[in-house]
Gaussian input, Z-matrix of N, CA and C with variables (Angstrom, degrees):
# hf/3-21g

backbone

0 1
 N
 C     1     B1
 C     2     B2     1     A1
 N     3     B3     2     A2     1     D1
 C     4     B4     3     A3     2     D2
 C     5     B5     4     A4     3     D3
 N     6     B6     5     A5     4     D4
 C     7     B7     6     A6     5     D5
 C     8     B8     7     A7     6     D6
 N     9     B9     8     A8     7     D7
 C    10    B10     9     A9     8     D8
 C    11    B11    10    A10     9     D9
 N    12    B12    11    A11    10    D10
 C    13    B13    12    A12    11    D11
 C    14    B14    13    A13    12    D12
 N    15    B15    14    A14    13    D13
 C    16    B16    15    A15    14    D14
 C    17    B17    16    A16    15    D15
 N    18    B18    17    A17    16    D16
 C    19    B19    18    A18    17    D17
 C    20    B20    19    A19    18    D18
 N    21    B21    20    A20    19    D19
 C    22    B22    21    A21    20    D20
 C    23    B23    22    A22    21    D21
 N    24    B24    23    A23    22    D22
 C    25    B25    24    A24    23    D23
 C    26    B26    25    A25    24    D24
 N    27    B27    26    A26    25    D25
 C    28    B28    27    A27    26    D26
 C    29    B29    28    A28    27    D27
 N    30    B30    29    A29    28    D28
 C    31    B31    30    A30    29    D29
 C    32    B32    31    A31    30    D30
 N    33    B33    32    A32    31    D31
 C    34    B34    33    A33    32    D32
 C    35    B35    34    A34    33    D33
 N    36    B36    35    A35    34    D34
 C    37    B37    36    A36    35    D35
 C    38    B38    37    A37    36    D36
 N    39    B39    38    A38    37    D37
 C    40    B40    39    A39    38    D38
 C    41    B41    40    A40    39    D39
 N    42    B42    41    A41    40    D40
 C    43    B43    42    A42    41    D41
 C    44    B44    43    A43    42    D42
 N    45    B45    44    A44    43    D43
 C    46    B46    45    A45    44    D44
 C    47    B47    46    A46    45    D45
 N    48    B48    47    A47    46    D46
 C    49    B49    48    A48    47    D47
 C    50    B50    49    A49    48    D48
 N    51    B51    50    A50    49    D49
 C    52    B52    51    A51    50    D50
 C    53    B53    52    A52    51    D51
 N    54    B54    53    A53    52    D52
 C    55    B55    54    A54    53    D53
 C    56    B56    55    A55    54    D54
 N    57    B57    56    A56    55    D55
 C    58    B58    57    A57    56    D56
 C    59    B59    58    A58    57    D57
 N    60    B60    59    A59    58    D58
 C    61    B61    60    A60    59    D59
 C    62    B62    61    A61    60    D60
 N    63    B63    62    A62    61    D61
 C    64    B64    63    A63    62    D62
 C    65    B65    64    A64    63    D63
 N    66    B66    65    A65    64    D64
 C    67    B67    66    A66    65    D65
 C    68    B68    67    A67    66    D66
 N    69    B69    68    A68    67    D67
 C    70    B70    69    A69    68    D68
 C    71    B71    70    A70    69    D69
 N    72    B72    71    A71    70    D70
 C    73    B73    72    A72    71    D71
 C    74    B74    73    A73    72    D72
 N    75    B75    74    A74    73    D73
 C    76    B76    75    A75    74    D74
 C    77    B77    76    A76    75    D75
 N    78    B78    77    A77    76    D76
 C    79    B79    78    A78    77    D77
 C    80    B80    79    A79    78    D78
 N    81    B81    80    A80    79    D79
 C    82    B82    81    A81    80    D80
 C    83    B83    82    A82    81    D81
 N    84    B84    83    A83    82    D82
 C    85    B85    84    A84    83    D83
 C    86    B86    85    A85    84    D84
 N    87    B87    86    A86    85    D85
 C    88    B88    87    A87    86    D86
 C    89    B89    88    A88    87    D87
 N    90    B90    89    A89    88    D88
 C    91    B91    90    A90    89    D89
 C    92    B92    91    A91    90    D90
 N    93    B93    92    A92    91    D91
 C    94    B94    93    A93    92    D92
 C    95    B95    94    A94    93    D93
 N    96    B96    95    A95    94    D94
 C    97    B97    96    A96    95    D95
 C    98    B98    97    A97    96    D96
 N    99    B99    98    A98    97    D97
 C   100   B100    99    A99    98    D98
 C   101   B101   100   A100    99    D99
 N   102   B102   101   A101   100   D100
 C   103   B103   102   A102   101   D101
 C   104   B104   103   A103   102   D102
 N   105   B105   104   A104   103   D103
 C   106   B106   105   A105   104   D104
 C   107   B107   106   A106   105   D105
 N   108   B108   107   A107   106   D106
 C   109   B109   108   A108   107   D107
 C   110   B110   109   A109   108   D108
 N   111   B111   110   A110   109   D109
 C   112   B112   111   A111   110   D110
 C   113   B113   112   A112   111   D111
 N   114   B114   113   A113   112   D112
 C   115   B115   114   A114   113   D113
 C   116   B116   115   A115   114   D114
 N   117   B117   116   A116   115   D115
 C   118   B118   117   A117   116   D116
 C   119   B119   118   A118   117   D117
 N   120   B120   119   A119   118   D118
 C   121   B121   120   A120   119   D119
 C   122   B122   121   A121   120   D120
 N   123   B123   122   A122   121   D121
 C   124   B124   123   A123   122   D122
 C   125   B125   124   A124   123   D123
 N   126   B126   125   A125   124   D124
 C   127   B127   126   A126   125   D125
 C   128   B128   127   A127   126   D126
 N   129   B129   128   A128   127   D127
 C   130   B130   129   A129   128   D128
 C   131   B131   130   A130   129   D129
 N   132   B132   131   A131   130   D130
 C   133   B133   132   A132   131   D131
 C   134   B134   133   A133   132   D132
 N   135   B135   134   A134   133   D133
 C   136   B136   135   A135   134   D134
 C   137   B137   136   A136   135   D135
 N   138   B138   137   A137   136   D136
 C   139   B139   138   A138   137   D137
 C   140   B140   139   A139   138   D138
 N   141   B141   140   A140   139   D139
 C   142   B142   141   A141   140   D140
 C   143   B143   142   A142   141   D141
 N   144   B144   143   A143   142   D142
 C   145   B145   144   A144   143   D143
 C   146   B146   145   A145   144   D144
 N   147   B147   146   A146   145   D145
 C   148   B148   147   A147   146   D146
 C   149   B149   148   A148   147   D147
 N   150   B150   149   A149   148   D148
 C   151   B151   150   A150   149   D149
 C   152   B152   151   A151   150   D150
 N   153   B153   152   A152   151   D151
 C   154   B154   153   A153   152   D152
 C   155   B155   154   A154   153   D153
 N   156   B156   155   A155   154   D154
 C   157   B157   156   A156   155   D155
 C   158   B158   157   A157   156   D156
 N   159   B159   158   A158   157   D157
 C   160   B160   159   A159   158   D158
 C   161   B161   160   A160   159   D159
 N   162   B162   161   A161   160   D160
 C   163   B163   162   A162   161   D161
 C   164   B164   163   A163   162   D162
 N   165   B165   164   A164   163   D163
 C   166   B166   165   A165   164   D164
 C   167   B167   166   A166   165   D165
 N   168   B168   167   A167   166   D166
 C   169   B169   168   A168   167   D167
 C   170   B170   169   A169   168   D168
 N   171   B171   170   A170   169   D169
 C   172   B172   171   A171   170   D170
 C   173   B173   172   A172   171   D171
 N   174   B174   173   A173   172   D172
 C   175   B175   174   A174   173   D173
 C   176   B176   175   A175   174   D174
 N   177   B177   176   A176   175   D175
 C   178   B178   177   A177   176   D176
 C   179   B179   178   A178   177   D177
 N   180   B180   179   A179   178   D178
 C   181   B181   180   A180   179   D179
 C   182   B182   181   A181   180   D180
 N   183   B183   182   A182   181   D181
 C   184   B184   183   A183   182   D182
 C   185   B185   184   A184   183   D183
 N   186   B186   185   A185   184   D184
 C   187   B187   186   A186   185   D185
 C   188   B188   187   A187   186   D186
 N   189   B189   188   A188   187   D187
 C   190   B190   189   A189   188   D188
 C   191   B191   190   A190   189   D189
 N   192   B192   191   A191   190   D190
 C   193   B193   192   A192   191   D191
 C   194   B194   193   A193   192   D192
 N   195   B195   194   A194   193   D193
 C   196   B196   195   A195   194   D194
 C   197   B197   196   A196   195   D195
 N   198   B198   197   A197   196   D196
 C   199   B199   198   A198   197   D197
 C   200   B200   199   A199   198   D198
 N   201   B201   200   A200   199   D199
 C   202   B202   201   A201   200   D200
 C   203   B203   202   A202   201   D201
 N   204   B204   203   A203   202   D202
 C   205   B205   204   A204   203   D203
 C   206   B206   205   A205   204   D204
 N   207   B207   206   A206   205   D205
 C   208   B208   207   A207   206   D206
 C   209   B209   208   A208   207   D207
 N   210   B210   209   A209   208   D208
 C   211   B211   210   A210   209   D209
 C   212   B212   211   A211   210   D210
 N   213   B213   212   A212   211   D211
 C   214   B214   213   A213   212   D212
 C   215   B215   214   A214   213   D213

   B1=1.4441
   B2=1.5273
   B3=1.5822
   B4=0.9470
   B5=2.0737
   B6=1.1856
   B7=1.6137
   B8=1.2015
   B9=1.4081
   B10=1.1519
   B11=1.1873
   B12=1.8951
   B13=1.0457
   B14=1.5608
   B15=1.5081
   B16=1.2223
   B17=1.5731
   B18=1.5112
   B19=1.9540
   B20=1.3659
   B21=2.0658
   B22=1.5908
   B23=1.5091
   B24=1.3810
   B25=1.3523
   B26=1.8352
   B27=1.0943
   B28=1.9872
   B29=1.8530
   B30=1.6440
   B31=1.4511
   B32=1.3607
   B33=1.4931
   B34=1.4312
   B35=1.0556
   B36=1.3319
   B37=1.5841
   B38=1.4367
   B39=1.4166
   B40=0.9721
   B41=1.7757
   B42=0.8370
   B43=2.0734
   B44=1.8477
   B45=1.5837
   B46=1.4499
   B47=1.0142
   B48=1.7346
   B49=1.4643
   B50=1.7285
   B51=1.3770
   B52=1.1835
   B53=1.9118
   B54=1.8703
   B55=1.3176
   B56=1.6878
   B57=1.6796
   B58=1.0399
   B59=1.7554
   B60=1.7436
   B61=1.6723
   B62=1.5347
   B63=1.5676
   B64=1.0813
   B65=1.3888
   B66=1.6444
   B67=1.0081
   B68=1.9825
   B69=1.4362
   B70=1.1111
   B71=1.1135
   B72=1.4106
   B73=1.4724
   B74=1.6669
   B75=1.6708
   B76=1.8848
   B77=1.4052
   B78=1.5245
   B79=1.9638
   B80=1.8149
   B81=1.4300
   B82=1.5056
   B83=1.6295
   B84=1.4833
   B85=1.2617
   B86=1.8637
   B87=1.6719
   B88=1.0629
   B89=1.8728
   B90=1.2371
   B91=1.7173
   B92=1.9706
   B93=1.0728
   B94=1.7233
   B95=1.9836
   B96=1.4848
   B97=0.8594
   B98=1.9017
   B99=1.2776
   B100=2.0873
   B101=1.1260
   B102=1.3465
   B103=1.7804
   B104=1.9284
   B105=1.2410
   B106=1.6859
   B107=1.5742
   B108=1.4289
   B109=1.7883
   B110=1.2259
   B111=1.3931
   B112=1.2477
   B113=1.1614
   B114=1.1576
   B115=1.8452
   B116=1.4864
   B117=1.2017
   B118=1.9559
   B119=1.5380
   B120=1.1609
   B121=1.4572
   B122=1.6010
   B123=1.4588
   B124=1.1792
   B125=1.5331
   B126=1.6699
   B127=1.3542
   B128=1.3613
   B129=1.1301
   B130=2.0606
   B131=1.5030
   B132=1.3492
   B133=1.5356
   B134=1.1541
   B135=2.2838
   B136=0.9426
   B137=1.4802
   B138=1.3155
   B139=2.1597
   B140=1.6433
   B141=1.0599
   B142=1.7166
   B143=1.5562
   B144=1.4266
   B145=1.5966
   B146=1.5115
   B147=1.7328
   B148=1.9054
   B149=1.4022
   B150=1.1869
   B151=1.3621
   B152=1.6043
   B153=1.9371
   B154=1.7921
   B155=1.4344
   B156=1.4457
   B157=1.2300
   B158=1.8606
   B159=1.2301
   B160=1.5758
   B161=1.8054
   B162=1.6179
   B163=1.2596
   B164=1.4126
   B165=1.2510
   B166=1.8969
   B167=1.8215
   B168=1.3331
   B169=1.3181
   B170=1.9488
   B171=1.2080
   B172=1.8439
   B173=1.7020
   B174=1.6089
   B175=1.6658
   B176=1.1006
   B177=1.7017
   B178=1.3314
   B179=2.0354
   B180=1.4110
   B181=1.2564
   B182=1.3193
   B183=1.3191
   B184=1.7741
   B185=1.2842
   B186=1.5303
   B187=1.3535
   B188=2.0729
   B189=0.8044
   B190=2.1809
   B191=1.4367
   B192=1.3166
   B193=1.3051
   B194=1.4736
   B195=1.3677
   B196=1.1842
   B197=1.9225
   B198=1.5808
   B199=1.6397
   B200=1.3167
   B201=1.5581
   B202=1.2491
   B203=2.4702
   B204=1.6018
   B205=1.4313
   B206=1.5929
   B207=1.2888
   B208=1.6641
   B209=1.7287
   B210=1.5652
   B211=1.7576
   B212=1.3776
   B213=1.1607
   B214=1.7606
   B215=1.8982
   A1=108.55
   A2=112.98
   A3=96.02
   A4=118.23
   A5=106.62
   A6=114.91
   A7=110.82
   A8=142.83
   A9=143.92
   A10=100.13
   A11=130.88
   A12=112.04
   A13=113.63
   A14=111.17
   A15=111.13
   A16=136.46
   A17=85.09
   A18=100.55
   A19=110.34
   A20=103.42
   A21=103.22
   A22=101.24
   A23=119.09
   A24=120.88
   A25=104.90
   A26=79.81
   A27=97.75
   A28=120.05
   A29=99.19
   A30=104.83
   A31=137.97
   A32=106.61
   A33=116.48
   A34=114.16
   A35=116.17
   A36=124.32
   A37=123.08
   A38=139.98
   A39=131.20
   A40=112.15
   A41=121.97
   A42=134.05
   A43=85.07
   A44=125.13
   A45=123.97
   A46=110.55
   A47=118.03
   A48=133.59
   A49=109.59
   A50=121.97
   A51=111.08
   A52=99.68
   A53=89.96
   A54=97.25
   A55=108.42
   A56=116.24
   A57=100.86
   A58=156.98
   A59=82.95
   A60=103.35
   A61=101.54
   A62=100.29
   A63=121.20
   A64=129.41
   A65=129.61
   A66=138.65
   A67=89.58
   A68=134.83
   A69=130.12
   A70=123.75
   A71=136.97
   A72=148.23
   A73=102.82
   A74=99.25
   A75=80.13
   A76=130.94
   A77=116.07
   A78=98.43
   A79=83.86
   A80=81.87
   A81=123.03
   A82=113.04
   A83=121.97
   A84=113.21
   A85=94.45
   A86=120.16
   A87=121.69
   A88=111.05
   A89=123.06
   A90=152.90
   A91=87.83
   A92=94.65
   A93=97.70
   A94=119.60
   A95=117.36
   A96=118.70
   A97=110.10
   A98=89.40
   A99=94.07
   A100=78.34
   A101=152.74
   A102=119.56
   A103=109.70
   A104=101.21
   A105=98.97
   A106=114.77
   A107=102.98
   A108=94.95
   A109=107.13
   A110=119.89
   A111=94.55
   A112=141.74
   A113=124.67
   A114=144.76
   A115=84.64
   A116=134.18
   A117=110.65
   A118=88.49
   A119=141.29
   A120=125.58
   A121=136.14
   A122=99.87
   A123=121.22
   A124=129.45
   A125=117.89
   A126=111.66
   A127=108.46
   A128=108.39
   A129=112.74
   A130=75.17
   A131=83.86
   A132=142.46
   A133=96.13
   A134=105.49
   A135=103.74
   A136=150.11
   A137=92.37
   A138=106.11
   A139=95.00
   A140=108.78
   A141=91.38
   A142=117.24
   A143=109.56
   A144=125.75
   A145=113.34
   A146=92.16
   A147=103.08
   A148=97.57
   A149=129.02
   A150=119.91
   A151=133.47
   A152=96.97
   A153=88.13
   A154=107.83
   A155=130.60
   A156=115.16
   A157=108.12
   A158=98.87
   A159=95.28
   A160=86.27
   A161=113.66
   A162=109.88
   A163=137.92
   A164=87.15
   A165=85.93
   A166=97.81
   A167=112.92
   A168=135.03
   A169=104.31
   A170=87.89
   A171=93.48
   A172=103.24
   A173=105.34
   A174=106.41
   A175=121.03
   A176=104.82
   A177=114.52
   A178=105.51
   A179=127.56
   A180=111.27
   A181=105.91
   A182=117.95
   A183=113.22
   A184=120.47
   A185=107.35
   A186=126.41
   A187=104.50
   A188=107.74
   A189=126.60
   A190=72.28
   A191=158.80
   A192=137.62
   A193=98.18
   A194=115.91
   A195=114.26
   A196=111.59
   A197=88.07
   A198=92.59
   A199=122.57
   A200=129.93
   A201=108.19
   A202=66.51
   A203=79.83
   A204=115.38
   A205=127.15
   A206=126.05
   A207=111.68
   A208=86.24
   A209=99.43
   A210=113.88
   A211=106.26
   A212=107.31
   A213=103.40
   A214=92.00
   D1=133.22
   D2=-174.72
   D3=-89.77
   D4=166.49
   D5=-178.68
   D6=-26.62
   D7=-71.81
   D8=-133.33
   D9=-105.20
   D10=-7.77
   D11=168.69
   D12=-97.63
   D13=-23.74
   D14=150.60
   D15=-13.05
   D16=-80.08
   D17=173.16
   D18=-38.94
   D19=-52.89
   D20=-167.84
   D21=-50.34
   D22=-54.90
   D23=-144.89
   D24=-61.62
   D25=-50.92
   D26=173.36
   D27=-49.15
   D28=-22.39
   D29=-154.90
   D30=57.92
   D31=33.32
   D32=176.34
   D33=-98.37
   D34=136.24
   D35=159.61
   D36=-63.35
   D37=157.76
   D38=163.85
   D39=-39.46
   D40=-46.83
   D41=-153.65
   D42=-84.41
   D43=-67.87
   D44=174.80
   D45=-22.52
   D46=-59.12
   D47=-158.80
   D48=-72.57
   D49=-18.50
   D50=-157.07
   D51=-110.39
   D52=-19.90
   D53=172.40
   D54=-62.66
   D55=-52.53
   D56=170.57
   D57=-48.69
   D58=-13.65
   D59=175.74
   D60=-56.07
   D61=-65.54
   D62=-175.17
   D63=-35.18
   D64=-53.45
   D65=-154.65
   D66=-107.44
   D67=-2.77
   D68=135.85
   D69=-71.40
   D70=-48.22
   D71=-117.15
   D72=-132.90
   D73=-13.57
   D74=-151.35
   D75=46.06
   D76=27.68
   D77=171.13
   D78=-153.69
   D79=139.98
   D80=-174.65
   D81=-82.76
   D82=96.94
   D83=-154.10
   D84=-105.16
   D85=117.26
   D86=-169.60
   D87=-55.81
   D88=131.67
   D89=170.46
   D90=-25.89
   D91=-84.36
   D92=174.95
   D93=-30.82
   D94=-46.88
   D95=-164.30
   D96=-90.27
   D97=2.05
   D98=179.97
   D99=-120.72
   D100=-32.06
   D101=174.86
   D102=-78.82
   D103=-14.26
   D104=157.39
   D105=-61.53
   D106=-57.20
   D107=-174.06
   D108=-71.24
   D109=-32.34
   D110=174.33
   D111=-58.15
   D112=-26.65
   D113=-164.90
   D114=-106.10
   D115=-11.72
   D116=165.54
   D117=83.24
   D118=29.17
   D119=150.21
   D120=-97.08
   D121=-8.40
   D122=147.25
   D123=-159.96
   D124=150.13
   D125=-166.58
   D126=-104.74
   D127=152.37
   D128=-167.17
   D129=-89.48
   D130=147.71
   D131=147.99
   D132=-22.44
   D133=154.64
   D134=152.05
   D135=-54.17
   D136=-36.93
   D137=173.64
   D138=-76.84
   D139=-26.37
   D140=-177.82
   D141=-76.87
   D142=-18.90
   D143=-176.95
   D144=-72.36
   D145=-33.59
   D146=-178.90
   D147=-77.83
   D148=-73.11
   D149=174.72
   D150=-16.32
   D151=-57.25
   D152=175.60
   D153=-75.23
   D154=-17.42
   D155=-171.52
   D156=-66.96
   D157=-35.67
   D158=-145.31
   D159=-83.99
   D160=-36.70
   D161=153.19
   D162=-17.68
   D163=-57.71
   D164=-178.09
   D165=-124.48
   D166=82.45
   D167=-146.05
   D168=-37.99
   D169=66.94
   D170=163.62
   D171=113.36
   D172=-50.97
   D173=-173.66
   D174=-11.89
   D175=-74.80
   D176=-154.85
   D177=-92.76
   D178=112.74
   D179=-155.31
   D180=-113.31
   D181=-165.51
   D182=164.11
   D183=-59.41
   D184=-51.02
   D185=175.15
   D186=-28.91
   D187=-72.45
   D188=-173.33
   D189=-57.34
   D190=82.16
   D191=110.41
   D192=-143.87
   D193=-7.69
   D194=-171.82
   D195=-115.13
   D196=11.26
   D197=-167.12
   D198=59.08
   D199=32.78
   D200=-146.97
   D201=-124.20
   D202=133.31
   D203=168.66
   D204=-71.02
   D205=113.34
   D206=-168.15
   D207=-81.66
   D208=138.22
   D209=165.31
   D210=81.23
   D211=19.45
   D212=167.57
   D213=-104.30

């Protein structure tokens, strides 16, 4: 799934969403740099990839940033 429908589905705001990194993750992911992934103009990092995954427990994966299709 990708990011931004995530949030929708979840009802998170960008600021909710990043609080939640945080208060899982301990790391503070800058406002600018989650409206990047979100809009697909740039893809986080590896540690940033573990984070949203385990974040949003599996949903949102590497695969949804890379367009990459399961069973193609």
């Amino acid at each position: 799934m990708k990011l931004q429908q995530y949030l929708k589905e979840n009802n998170y705001t960008q600021m909710s969403f990043i609080d939640q990194i945080e208060m899982a993750k301990g790391v503070r992911i800058p406002q600018g740099t989650l409206a990047k992934w979100i809009l697909g103009t740039r893809i986080p990092r590896h540690d940033e990839m573990v984070i949203l995954h385990d974040v949003t427990e599996g949903v949102v994966s590497p695969n949804d940033f890379y367009n990459i299709n399961k069973g193609q």
